[in-house]
KOLDOLO-421020 format. One record per residue: residue in one letter; x, y, z of N, C-alpha, C in turn. Coordinates in nm, 3 decimals. Layout:
> a_X_Y_Z_X_Y_Z_X_Y_Z;
...
//
This chain:
> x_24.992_13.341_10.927_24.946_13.238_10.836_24.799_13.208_10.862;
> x_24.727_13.217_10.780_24.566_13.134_10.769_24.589_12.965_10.846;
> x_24.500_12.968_10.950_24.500_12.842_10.955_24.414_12.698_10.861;
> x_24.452_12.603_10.799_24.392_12.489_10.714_24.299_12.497_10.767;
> x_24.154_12.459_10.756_24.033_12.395_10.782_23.909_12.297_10.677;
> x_23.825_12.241_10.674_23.766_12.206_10.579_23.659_12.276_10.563;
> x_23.657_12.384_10.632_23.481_12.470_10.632_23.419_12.541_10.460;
> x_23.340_12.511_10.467_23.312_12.524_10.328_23.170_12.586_10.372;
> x_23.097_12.637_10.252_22.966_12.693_10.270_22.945_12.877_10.308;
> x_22.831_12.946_10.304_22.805_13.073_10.346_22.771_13.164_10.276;
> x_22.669_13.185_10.271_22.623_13.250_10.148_22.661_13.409_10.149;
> x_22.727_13.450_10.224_22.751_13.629_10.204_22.918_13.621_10.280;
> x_22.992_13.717_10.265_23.120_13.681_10.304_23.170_13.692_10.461;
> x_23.015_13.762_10.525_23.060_13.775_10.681_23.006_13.628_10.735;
> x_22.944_13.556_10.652_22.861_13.457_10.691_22.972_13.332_10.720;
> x_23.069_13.352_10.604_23.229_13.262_10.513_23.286_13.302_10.660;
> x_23.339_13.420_10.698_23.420_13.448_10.772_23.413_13.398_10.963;
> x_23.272_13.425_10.939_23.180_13.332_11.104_23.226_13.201_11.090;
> x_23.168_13.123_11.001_23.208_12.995_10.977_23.348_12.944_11.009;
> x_23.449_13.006_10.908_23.568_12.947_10.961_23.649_13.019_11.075;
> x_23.602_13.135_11.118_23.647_13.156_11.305_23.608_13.039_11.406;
> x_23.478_12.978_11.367_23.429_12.855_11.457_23.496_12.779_11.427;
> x_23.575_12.734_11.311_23.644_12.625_11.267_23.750_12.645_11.336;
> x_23.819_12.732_11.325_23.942_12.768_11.389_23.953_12.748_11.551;
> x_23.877_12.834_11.613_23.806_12.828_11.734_23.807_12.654_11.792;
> x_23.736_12.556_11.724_23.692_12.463_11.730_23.832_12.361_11.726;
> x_23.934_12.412_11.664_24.056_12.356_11.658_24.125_12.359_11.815;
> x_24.119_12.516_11.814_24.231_12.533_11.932_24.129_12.477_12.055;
> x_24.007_12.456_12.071_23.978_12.401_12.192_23.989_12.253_12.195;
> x_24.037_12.160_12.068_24.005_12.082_12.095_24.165_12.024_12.132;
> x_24.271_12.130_12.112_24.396_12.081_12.141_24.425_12.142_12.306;
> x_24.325_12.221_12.327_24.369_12.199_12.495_24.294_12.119_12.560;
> x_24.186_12.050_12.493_24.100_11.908_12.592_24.196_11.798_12.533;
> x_24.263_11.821_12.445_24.371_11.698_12.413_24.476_11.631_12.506;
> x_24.492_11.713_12.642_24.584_11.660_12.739_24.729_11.757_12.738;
> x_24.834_11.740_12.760_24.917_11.817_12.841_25.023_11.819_12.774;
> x_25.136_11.910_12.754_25.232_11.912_12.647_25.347_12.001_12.775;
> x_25.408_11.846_12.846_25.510_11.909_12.948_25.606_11.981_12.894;
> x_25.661_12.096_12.961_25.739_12.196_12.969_25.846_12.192_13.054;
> x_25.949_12.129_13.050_26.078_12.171_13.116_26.132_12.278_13.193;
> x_26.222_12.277_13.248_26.255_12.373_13.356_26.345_12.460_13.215;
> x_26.344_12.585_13.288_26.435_12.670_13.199_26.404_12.801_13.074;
> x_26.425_12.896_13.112_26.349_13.006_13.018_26.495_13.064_12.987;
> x_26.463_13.077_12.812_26.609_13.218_12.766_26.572_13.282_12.685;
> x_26.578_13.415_12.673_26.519_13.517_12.648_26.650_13.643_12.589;
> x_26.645_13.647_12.489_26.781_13.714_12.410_26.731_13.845_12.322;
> x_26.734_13.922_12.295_26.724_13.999_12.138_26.856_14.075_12.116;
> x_26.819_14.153_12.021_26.937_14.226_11.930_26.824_14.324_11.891;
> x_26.895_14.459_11.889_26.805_14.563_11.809_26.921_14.602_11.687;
> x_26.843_14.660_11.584_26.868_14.690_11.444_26.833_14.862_11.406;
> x_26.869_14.893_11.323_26.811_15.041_11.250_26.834_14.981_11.112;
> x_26.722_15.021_11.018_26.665_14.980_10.925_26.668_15.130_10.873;
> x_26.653_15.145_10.730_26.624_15.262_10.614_26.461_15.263_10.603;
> x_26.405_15.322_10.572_26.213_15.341_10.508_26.266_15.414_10.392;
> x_26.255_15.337_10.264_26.292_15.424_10.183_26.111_15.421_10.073;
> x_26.070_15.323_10.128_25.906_15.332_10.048_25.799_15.412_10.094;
> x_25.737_15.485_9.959_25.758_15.619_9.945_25.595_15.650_10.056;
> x_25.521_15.550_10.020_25.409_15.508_10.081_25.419_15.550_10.238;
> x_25.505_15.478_10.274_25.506_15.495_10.480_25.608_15.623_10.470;
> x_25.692_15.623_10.442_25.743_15.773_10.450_25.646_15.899_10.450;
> x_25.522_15.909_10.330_25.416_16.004_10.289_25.301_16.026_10.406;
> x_25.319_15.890_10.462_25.210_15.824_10.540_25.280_15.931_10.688;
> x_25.371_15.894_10.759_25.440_15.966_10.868_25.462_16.135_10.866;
> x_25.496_16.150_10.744_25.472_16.301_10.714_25.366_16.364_10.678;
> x_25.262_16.327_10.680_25.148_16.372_10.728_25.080_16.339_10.826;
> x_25.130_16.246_10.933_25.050_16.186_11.081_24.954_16.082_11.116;
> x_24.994_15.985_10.989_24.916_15.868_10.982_25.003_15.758_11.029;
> x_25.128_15.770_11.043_25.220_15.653_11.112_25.268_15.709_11.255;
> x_25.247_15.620_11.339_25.257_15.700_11.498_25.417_15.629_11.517;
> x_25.540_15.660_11.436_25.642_15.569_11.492_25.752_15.721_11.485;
> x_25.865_15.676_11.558_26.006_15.764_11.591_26.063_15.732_11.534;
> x_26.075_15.791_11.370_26.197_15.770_11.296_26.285_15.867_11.334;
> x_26.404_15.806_11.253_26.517_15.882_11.280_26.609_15.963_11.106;
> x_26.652_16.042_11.161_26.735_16.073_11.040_26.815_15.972_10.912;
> x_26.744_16.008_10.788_26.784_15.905_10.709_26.920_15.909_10.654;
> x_27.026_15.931_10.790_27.178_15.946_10.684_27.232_15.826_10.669;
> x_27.231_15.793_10.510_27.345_15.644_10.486_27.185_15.603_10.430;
> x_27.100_15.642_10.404_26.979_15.569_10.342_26.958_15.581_10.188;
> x_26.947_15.492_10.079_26.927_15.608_9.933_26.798_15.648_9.951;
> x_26.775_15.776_9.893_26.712_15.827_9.803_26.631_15.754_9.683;
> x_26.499_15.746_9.718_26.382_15.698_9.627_26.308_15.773_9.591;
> x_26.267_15.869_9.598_26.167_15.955_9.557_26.143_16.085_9.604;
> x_26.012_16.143_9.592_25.983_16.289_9.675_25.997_16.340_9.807;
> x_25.972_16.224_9.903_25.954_16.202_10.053_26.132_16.137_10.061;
> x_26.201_16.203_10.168_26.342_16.147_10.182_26.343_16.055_10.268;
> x_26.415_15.960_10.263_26.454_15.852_10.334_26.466_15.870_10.484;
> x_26.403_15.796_10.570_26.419_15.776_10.718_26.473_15.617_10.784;
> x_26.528_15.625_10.885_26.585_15.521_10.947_26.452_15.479_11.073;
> x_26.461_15.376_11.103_26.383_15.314_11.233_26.430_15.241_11.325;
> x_26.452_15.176_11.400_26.490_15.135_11.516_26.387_15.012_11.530;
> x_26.445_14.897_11.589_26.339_14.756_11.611_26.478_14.658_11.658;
> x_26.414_14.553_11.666_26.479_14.434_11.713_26.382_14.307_11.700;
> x_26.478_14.214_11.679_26.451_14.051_11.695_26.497_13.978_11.835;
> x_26.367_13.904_11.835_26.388_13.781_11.981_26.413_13.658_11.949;
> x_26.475_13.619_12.060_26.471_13.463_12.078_26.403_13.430_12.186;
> x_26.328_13.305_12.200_26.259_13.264_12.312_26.296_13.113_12.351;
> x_26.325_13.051_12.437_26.277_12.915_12.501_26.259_12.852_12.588;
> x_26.151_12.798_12.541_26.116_12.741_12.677_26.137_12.590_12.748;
> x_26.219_12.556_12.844_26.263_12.471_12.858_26.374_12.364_12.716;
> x_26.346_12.287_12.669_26.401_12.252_12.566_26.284_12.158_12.455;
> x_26.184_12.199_12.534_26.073_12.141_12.419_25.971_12.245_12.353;
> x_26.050_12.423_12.347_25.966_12.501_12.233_26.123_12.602_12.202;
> x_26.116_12.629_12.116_26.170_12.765_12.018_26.132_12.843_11.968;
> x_26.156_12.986_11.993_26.041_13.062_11.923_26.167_13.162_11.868;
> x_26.149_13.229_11.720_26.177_13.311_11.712_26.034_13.465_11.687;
> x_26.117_13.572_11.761_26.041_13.672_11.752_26.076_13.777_11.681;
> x_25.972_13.793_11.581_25.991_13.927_11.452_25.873_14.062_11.477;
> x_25.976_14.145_11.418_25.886_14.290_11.469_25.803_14.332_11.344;
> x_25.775_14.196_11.264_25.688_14.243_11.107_25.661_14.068_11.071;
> x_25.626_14.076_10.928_25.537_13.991_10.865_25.622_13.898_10.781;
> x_25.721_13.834_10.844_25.809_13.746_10.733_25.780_13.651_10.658;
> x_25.777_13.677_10.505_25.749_13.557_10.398_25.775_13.408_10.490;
> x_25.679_13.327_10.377_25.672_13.157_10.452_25.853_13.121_10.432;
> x_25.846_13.164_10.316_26.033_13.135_10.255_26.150_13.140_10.385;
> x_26.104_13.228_10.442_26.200_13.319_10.565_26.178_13.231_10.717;
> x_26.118_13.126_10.685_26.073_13.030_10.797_26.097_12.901_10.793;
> x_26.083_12.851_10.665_26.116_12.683_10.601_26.134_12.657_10.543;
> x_26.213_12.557_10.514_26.247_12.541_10.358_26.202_12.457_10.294;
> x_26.192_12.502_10.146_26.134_12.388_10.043_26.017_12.445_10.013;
> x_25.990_12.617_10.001_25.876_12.672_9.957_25.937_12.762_9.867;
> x_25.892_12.770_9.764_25.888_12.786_9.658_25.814_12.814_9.495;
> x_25.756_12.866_9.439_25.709_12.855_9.275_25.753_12.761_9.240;
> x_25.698_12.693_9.101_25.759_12.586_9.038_25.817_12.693_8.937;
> x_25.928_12.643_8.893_26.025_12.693_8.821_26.150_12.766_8.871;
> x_26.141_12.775_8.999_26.172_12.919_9.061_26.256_12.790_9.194;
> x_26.388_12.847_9.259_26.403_12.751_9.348_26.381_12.768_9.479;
> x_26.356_12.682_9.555_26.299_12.674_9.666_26.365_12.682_9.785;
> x_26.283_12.775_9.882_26.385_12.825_10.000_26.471_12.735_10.104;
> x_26.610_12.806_10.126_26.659_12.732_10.253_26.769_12.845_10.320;
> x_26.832_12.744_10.403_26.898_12.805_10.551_26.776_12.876_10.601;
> x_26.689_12.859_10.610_26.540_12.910_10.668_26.585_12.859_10.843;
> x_26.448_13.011_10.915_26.502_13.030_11.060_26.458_12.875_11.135;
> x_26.353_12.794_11.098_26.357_12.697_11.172_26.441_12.590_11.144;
> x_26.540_12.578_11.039_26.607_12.474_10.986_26.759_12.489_11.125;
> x_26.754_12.617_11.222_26.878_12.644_11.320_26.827_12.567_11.434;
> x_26.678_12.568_11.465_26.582_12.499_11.616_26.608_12.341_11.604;
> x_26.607_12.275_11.736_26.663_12.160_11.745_26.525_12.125_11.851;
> x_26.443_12.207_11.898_26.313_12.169_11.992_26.242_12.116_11.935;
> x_26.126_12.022_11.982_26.005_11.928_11.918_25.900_12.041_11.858;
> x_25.870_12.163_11.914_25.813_12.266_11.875_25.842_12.386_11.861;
> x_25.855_12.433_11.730_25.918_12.542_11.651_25.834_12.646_11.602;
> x_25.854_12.783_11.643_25.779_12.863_11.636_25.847_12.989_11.538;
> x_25.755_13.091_11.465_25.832_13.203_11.451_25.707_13.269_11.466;
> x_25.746_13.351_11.545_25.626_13.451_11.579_25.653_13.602_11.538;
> x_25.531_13.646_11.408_25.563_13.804_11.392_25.492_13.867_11.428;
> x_25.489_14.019_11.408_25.412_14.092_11.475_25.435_14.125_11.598;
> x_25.524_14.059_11.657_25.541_14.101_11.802_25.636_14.140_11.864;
> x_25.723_14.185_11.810_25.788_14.295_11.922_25.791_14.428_11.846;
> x_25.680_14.477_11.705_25.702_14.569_11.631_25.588_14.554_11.523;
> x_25.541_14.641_11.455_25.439_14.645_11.308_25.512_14.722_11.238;
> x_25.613_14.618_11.181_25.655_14.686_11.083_25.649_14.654_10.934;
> x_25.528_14.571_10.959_25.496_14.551_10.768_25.558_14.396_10.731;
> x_25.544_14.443_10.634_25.609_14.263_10.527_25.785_14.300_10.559;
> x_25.816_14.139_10.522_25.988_14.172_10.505_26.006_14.078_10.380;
> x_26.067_14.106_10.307_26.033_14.023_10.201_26.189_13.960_10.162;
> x_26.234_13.852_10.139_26.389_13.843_10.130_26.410_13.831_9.992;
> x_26.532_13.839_9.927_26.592_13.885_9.842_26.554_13.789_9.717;
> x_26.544_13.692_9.744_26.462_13.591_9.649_26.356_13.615_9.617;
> x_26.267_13.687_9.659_26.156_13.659_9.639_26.092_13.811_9.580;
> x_26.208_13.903_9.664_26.174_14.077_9.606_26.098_14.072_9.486;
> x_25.998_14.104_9.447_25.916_14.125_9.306_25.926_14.249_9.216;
> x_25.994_14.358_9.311_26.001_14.466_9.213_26.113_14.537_9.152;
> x_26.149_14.515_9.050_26.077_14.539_8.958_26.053_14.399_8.909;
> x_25.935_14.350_8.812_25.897_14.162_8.790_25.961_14.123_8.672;
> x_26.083_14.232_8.647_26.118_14.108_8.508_26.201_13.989_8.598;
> x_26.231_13.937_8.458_26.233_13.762_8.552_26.221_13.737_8.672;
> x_26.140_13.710_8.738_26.093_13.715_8.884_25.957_13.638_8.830;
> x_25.897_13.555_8.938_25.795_13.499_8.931_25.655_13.531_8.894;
> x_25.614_13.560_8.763_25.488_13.584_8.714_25.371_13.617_8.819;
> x_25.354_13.499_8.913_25.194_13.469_9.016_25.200_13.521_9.072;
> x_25.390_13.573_9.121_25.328_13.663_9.287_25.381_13.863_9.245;
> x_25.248_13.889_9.317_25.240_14.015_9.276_25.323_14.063_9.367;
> x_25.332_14.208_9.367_25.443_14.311_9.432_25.383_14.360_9.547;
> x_25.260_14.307_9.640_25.145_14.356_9.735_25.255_14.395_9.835;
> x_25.312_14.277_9.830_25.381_14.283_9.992_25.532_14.349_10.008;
> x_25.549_14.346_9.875_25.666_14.494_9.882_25.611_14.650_9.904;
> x_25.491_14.622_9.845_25.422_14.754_9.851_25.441_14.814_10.026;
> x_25.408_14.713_10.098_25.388_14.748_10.280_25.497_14.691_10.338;
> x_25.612_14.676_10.233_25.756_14.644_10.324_25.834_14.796_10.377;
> x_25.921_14.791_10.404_26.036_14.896_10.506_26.036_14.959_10.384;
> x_26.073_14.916_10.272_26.154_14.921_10.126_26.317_14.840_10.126;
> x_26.321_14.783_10.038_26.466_14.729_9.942_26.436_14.617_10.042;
> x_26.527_14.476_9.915_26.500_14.350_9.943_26.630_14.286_10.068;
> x_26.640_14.339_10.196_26.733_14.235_10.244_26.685_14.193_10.376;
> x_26.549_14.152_10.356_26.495_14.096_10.536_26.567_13.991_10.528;
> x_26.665_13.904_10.448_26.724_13.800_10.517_26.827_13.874_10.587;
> x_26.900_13.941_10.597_27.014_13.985_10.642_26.956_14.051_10.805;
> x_26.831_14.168_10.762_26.760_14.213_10.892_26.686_14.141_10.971;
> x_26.637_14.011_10.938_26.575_13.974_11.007_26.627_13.853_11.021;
> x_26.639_13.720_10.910_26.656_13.594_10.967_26.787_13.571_10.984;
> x_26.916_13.652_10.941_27.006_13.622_10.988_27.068_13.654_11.146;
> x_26.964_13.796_11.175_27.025_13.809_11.288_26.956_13.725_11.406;
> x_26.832_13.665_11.391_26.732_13.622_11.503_26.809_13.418_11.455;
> x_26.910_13.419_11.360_26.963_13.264_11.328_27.075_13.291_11.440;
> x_27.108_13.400_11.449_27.251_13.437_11.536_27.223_13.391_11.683;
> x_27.089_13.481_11.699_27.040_13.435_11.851_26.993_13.316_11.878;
> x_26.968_13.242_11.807_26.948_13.078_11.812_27.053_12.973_11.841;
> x_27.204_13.004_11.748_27.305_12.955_11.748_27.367_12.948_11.892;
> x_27.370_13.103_11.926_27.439_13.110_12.051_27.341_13.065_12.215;
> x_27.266_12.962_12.186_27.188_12.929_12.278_27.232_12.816_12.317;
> x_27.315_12.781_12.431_27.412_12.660_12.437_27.334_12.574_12.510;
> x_27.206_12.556_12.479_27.097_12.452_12.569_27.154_12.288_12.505;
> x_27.117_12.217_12.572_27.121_12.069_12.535_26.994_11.964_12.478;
> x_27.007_11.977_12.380_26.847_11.891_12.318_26.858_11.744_12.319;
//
């Protein structure tokens, strides 16, 4: 996510981009001269690994010629999309916490805001829930992607754009474009990293 700031101004776009790194910058130092955010005794540390299909035609094209450095696996039980045949991948989701005053969930890609909280949404269009922080019961709630994997956007089933008939006009198909392919990151991702949350028998 972009972090909010009020930085405004810059006349060329590396000039825009300096500017609000200092802004940003200027944030996070001023929340560690802010004083101390105690941490409880107690660390739990869980995942689950998954195998996923690549059925988009893009990263498939991309690996078969030596531009994706990852170990797929044989695509049996995957459909068929196009010229390049379907491959499987391998990844997993975390859980993290720390003491009983943080929660983190950990994703191996780029999960829509939808896939995190609820009550985001288009107007017209309805707005997300059973979202992964609506399971956390800690004062500070995290979902962290990118990190145990780069595996692109995950886009959940609501929100899939392609193909755009009735589907939301504003939002384009970008981030299906650099997903796995096919719409079920709720199932791959927030249901199983809701699983590892549930079964965390801490006391809040």
């Amino acid at each position: 996510m972009s972090p909010k700031t009020d930085v405004t101004g810059g006349a060329t776009e590396f000039e825009r981009a300096r500017l609000y790194g200092e802004a940003v910058a200027r944030g996070a130092l001023d929340l560690v001269r802010g004083g101390q955010f105690p941490v409880g005794e107690g660390v739990k540390l869980s995942s689950t690994s998954f195998t996923q299909c690549i059925t988009n035609q893009n990263f498939l094209m991309a690996a078969s010629i030596g531009c994706m450095d990852y170990d797929m696996l044989s695509g049996t039980g995957c459909p068929s999309t196009g010229l390049w045949g379907p491959k499987n991948i391998s990844s997993q989701v975390a859980y993290l916490r720390l003491g009983t005053q943080v929660q983190a969930a950990v994703l191996p890609g780029e999960a829509l805001t939808r896939m995190s909280i609820d009550g985001v949404g288009a107007a017209g269009f309805p707005s997300s829930s059973g979202s992964i922080k609506t399971t956390m019961k800690a004062p500070v709630k995290m979902v962290l992607g990118m990190s145990t994997d780069f595996l692109g956007y995950f886009v959940p089933e609501d929100e899939w754009n392609s193909p755009k008939a009735s589907k939301n006009p504003g939002n384009s198909d970008y981030e299906e474009g650099v997903s796995l392919g096919g719409s079920m990151a709720n199932t791959w991702l927030r249901d199983r990293v809701k699983s590892l949350i549930t079964q965390d028998n801490a006391t809040f």
